[in-house]
C-alpha atoms as an extended CHARMM CRD file, in Angstrom:
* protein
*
       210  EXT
         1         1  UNK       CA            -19.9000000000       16.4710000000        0.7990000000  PROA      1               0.0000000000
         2         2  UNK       CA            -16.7720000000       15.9800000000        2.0980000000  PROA      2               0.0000000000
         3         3  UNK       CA            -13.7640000000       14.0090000000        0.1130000000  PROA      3               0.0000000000
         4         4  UNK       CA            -12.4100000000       10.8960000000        1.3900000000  PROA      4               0.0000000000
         5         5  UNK       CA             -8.6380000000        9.9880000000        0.5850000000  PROA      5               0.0000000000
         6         6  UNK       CA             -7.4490000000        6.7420000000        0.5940000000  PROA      6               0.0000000000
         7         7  UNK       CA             -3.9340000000        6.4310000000        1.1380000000  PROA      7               0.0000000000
         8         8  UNK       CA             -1.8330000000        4.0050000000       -0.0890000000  PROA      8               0.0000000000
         9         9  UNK       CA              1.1080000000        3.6040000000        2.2460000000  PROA      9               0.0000000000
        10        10  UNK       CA              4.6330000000        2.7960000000        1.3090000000  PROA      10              0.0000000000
        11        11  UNK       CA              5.9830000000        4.6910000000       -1.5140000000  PROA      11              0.0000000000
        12        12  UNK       CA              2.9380000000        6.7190000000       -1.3970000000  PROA      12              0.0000000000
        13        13  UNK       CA              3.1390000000        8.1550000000        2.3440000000  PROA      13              0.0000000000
        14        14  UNK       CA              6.8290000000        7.3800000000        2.9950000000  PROA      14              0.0000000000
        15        15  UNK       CA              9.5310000000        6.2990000000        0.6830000000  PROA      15              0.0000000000
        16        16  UNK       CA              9.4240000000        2.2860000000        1.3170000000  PROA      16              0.0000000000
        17        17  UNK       CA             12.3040000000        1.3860000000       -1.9760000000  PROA      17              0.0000000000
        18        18  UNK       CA             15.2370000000        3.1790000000        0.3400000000  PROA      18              0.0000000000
        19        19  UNK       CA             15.3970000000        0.7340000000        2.8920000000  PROA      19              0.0000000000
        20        20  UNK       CA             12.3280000000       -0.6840000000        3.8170000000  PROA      20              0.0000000000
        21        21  UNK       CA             11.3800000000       -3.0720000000        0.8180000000  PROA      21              0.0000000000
        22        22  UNK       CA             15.0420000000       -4.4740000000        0.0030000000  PROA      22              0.0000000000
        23        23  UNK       CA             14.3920000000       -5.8790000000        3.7480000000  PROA      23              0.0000000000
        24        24  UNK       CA             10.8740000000       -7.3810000000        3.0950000000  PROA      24              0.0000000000
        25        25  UNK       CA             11.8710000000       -8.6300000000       -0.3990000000  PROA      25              0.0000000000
        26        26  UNK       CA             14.8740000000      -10.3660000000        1.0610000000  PROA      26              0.0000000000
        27        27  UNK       CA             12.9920000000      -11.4710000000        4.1860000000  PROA      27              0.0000000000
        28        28  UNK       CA             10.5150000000      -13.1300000000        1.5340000000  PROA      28              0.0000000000
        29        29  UNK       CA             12.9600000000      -14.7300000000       -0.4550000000  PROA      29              0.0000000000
        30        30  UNK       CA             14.5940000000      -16.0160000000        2.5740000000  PROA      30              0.0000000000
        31        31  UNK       CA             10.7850000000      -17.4240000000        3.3480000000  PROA      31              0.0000000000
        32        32  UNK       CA             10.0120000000      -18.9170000000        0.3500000000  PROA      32              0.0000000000
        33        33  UNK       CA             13.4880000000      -20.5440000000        0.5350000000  PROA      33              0.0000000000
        34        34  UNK       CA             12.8740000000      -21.6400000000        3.7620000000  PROA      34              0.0000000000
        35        35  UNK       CA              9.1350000000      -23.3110000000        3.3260000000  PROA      35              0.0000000000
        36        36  UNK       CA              9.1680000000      -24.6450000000        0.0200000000  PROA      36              0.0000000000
        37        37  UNK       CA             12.9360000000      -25.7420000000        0.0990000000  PROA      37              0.0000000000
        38        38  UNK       CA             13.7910000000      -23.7480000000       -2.9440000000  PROA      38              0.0000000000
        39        39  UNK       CA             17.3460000000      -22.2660000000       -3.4560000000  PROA      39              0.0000000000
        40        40  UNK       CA             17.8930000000      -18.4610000000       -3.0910000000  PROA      40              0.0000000000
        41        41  UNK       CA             17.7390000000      -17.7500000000       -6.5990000000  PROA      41              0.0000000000
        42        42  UNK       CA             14.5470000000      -20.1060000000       -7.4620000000  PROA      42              0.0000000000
        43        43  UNK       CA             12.8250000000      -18.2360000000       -4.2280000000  PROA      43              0.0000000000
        44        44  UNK       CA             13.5840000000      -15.0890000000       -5.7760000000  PROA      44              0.0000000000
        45        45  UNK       CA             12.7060000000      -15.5810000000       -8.9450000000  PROA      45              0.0000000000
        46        46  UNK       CA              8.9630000000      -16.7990000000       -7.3620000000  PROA      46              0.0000000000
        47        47  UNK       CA              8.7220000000      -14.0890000000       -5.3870000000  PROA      47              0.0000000000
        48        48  UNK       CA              9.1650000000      -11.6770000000       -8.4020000000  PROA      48              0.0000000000
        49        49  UNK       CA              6.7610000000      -13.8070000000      -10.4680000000  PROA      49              0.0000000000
        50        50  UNK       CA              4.0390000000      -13.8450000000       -7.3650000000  PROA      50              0.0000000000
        51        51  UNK       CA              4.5190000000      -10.1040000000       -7.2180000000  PROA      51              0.0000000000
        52        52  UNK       CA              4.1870000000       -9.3060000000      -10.8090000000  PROA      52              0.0000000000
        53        53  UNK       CA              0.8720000000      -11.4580000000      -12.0030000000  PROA      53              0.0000000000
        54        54  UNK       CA             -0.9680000000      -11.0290000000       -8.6630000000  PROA      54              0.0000000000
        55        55  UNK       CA              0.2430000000       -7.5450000000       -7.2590000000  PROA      55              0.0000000000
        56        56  UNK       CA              1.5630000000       -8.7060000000       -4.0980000000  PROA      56              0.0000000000
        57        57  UNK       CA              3.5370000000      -12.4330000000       -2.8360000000  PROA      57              0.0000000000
        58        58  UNK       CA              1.2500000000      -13.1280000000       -0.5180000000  PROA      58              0.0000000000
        59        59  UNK       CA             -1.3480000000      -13.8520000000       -3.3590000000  PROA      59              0.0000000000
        60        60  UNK       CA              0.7010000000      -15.7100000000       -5.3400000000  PROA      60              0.0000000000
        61        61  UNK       CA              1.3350000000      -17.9360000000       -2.0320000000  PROA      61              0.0000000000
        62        62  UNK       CA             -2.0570000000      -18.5250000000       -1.0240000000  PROA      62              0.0000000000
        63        63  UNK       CA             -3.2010000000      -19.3970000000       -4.2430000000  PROA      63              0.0000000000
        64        64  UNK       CA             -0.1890000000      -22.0770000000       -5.1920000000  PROA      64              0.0000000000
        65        65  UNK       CA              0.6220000000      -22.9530000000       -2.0840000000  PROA      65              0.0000000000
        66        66  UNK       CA             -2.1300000000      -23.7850000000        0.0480000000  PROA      66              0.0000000000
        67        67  UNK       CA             -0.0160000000      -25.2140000000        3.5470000000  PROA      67              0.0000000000
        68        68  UNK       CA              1.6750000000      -21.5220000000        4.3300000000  PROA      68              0.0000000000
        69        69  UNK       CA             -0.4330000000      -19.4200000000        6.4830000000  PROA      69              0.0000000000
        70        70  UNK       CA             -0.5340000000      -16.5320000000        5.5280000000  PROA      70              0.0000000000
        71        71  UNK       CA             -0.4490000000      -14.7610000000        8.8410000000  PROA      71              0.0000000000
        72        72  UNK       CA              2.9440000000      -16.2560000000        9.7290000000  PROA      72              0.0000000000
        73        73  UNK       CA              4.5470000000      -14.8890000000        6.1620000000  PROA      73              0.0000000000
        74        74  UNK       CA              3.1880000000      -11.7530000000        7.2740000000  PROA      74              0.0000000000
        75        75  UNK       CA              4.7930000000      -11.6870000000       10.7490000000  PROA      75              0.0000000000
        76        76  UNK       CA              7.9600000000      -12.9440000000        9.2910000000  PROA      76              0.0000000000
        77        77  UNK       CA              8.4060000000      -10.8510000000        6.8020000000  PROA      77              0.0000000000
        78        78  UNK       CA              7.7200000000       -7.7430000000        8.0010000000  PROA      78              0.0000000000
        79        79  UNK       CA              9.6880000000       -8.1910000000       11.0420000000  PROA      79              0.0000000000
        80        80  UNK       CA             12.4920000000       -5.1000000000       11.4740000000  PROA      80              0.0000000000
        81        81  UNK       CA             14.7020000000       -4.4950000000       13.8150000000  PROA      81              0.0000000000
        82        82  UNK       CA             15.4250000000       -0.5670000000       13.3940000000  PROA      82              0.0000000000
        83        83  UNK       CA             12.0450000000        0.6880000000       11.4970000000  PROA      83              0.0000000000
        84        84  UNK       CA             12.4730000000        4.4750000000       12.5280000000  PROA      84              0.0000000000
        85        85  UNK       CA             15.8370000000        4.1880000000       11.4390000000  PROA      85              0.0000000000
        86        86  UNK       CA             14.5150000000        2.8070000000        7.8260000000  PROA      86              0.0000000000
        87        87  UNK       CA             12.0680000000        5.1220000000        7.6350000000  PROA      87              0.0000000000
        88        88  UNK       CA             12.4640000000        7.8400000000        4.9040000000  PROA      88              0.0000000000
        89        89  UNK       CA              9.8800000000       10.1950000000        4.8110000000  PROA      89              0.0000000000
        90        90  UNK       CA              9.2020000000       14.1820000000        3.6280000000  PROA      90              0.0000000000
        91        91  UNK       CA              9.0860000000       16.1910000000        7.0190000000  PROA      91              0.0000000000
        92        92  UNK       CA              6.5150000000       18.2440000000        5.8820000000  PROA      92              0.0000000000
        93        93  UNK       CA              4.3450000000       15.3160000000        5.6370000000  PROA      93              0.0000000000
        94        94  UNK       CA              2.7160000000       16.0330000000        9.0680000000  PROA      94              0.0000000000
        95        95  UNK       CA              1.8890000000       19.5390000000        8.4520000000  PROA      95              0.0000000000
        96        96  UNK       CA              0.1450000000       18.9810000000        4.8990000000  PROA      96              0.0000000000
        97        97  UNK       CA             -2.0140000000       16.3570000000        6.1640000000  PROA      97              0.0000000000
        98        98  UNK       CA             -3.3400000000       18.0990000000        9.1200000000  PROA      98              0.0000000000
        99        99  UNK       CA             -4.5220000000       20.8660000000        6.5430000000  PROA      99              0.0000000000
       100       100  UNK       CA             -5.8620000000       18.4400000000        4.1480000000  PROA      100             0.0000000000
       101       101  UNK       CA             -9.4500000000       19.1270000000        4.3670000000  PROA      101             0.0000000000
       102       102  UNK       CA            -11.4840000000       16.0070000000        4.2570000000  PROA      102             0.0000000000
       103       103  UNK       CA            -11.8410000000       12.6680000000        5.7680000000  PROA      103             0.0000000000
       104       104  UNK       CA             -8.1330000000       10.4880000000        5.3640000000  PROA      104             0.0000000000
       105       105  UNK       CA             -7.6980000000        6.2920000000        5.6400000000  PROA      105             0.0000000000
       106       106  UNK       CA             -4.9340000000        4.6910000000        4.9040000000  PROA      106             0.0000000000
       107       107  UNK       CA             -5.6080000000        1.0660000000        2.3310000000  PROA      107             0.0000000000
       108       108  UNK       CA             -2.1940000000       -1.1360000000        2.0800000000  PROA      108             0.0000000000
       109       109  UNK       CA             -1.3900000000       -4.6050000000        1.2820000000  PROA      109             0.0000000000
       110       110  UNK       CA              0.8590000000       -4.3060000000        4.1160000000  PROA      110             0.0000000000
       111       111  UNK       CA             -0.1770000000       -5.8290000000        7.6790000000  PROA      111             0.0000000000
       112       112  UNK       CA             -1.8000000000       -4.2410000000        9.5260000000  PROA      112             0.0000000000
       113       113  UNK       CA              0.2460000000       -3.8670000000       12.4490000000  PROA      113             0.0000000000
       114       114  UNK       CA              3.0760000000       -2.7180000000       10.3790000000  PROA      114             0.0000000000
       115       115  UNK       CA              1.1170000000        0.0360000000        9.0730000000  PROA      115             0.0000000000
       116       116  UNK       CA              0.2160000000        1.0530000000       11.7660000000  PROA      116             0.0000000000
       117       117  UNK       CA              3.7830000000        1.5060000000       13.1570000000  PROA      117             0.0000000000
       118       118  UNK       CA              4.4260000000        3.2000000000       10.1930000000  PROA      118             0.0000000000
       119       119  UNK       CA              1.6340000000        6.0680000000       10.6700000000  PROA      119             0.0000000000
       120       120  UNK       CA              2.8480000000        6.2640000000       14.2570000000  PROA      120             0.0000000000
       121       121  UNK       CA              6.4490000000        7.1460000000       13.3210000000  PROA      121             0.0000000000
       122       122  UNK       CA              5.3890000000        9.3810000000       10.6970000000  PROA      122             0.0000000000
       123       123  UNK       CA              3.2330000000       11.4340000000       13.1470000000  PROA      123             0.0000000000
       124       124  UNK       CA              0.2420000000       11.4780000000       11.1620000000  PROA      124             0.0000000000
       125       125  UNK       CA             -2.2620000000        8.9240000000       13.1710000000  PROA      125             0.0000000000
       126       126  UNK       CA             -4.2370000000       11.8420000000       14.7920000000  PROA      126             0.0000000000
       127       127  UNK       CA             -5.2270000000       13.0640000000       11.3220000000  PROA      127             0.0000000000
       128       128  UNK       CA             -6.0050000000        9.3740000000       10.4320000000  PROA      128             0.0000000000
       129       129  UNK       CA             -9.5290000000        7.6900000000       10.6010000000  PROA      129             0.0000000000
       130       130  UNK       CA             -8.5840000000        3.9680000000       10.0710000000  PROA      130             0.0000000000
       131       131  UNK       CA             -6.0130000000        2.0290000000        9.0090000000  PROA      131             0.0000000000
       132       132  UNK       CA             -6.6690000000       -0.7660000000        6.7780000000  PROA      132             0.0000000000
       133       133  UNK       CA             -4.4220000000       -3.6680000000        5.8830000000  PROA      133             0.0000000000
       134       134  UNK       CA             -4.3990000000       -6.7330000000        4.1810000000  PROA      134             0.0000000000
       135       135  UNK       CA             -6.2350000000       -8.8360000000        6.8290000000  PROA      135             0.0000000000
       136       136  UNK       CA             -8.9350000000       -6.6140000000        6.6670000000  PROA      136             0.0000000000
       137       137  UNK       CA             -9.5300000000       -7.3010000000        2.7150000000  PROA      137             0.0000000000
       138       138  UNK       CA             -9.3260000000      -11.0490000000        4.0200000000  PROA      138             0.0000000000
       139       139  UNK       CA             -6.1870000000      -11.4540000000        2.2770000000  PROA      139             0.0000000000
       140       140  UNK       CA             -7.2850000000      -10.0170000000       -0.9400000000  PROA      140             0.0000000000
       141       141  UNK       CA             -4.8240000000       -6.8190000000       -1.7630000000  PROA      141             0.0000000000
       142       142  UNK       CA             -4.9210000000       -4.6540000000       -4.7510000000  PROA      142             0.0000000000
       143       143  UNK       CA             -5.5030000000       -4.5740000000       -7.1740000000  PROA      143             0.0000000000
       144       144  UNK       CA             -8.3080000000       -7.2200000000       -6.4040000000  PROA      144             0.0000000000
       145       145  UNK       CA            -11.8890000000       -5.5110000000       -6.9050000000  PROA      145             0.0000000000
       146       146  UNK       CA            -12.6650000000       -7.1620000000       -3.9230000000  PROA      146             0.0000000000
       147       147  UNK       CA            -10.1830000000       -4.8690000000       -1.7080000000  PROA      147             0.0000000000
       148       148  UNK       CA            -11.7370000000       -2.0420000000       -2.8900000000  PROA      148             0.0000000000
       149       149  UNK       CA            -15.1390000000       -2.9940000000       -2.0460000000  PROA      149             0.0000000000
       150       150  UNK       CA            -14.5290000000       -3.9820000000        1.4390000000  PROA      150             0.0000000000
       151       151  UNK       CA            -12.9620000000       -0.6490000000        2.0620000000  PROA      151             0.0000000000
       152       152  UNK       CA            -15.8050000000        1.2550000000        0.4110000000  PROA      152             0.0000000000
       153       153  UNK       CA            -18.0510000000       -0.6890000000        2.7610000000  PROA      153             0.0000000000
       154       154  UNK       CA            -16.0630000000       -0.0130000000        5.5880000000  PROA      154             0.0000000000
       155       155  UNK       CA            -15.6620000000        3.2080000000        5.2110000000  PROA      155             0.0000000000
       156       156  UNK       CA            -19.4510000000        3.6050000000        4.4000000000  PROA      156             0.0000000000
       157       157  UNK       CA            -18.7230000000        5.6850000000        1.4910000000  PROA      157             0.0000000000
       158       158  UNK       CA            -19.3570000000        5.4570000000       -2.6710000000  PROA      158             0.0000000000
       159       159  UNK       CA            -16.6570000000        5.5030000000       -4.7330000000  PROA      159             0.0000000000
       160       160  UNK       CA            -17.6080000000        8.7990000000       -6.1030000000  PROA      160             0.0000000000
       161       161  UNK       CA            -16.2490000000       10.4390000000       -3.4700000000  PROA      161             0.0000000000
       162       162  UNK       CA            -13.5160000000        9.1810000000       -3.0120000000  PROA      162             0.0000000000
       163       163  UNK       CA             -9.7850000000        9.7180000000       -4.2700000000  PROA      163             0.0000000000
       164       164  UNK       CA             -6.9190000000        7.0190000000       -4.3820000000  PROA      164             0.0000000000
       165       165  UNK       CA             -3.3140000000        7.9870000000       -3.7550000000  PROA      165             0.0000000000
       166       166  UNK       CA             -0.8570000000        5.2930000000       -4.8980000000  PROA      166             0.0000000000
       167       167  UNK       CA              2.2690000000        4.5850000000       -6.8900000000  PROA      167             0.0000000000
       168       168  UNK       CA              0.8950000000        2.2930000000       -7.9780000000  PROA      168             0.0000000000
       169       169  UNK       CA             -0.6760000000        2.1170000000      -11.7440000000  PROA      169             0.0000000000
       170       170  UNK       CA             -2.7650000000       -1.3060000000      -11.4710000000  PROA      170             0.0000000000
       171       171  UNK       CA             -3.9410000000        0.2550000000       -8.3100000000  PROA      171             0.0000000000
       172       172  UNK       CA             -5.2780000000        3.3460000000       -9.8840000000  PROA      172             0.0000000000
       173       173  UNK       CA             -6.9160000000        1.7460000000      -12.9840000000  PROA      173             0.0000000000
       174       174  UNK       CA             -9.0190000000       -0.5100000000      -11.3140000000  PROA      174             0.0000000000
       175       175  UNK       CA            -10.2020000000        2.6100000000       -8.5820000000  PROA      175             0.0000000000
       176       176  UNK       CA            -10.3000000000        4.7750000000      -11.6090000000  PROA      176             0.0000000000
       177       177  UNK       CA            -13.1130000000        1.8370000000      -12.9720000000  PROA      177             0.0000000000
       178       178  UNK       CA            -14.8610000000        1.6370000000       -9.8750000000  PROA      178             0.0000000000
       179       179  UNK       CA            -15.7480000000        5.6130000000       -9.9640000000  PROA      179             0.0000000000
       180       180  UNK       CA            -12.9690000000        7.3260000000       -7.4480000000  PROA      180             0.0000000000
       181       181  UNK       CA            -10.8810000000       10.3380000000       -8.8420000000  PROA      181             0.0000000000
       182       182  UNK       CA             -6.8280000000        9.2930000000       -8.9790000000  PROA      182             0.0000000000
       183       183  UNK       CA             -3.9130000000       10.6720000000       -7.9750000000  PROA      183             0.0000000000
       184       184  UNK       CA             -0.5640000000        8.6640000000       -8.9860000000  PROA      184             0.0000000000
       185       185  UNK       CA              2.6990000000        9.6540000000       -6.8270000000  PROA      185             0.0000000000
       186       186  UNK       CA              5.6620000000        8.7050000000       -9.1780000000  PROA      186             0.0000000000
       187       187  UNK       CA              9.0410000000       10.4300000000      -10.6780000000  PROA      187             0.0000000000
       188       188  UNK       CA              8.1410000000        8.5130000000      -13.8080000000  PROA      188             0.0000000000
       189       189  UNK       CA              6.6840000000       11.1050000000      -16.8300000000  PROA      189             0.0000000000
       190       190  UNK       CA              3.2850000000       10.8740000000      -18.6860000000  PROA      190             0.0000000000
       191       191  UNK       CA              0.0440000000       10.5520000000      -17.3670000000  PROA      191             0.0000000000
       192       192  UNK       CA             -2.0870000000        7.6680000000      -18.4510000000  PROA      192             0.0000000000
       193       193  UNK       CA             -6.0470000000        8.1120000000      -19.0170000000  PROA      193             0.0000000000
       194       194  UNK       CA             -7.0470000000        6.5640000000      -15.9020000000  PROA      194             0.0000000000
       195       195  UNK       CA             -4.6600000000        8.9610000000      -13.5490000000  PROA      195             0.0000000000
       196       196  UNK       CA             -6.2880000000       12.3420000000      -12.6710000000  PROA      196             0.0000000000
       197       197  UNK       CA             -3.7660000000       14.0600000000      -11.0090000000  PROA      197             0.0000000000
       198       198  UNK       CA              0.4140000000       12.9070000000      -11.2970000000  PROA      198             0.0000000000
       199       199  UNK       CA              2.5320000000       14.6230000000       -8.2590000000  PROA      199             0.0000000000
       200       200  UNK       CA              6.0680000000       13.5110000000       -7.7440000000  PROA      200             0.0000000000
       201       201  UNK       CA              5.2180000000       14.2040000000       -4.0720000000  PROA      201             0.0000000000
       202       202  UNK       CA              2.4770000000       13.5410000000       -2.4600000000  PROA      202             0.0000000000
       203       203  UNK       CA              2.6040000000       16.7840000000       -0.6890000000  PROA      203             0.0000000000
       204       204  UNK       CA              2.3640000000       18.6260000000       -3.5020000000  PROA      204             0.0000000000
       205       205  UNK       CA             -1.1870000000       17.4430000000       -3.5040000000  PROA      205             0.0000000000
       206       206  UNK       CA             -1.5870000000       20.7590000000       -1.2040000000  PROA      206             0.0000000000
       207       207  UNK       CA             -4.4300000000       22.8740000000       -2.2580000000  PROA      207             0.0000000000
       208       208  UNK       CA             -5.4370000000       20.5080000000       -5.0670000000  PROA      208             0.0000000000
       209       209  UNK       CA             -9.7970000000       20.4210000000       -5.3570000000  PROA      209             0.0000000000
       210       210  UNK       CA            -11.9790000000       17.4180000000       -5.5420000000  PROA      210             0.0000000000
């Protein structure tokens, strides 16, 4: 049967940390400054804390802070003026997905329209079935069980067959409990139980077998 990949997007598909997430982490701060009349350094230091116990802001927001809508932190902070220009990517990317035998989605916490955008700069949308961002898991990103479920339903598809690509370590443990294979992108070394395959590139995933 054939092998579904599910994608992770930035730092996975495209190298987000160069420019691309020092302008959504400052656009957050500036948001969390802005809404719950915190100074820069107090709406930082949330932000971090948000991101760290619940894997993504936005969580940590809807959870504490029940008067921001969510939809509006997404639109403002993911707002660029110059995205091709941000965008860092491998050029090869293109190339080795179009060979990549199987069927491809791509699962973010990211909006949905910004992903999007992103897989249309990169070139790689014809070789993509679906997009998936965090509306879609109703607001619940990875690494909430949850997310993973609603893509698995979505893309009508056990877990068995499929294989998570993410930089992500949370990420991978809890697809790595749910039955899909693993493959962590990261320059970092060692390889912990949960991670089936570690690439520095996730073109180097050329070749590789279910």
């Amino acid at each position: 049967m054939r092998t579904v990949w599910l994608f992770d997007l930035d730092n996975t598909l495209h190298d987000a940390s160069a420019h691309i997430f020092p302008h959504i982490n400052r656009s957050m701060t500036e948001y969390l400054a802005c809404h719950l009349d915190l100074s820069e350094d107090e709406a930082n230091a949330l932000r971090m804390r948000y991101w760290l116990r619940y894997g993504a802001t936005l969580r940590g927001l809807m959870r504490h802070h029940r008067q921001c809508d969510p939809r509006h932190f997404l639109r403002d902070t993911h707002t660029f003026d110059d995205l091709p220009g941000m965008l860092v990517a491998e050029r090869r990317m293109r190339a080795w997905l179009r060979r990549l035998p199987g069927r491809k989605l791509v699962f973010s916490n990211s909006p949905r329209k910004y992903a999007r955008e992103v897989v249309n700069l990169l070139g790689i949308a014809p070789f993509i079935e679906r997009v998936i961002g965090v509306e879609d898991l109703t607001f619940q990103p990875k690494p909430r069980r949850l997310a993973y479920q609603r893509v698995l339903r979505a893309a009508k598809v056990p877990a068995a067959r499929c294989v998570m690509v993410e930089d992500t370590l949370d990420n991978l443990r809890i697809a790595r409990q749910l039955g899909m294979r693993t493959v962590w992108i990261s320059r970092r070394s060692g390889r912990p139980a949960f991670v089936d395959r570690h690439v520095r590139s996730v073109c180097s995933l050329r070749g590789w077998q279910r």
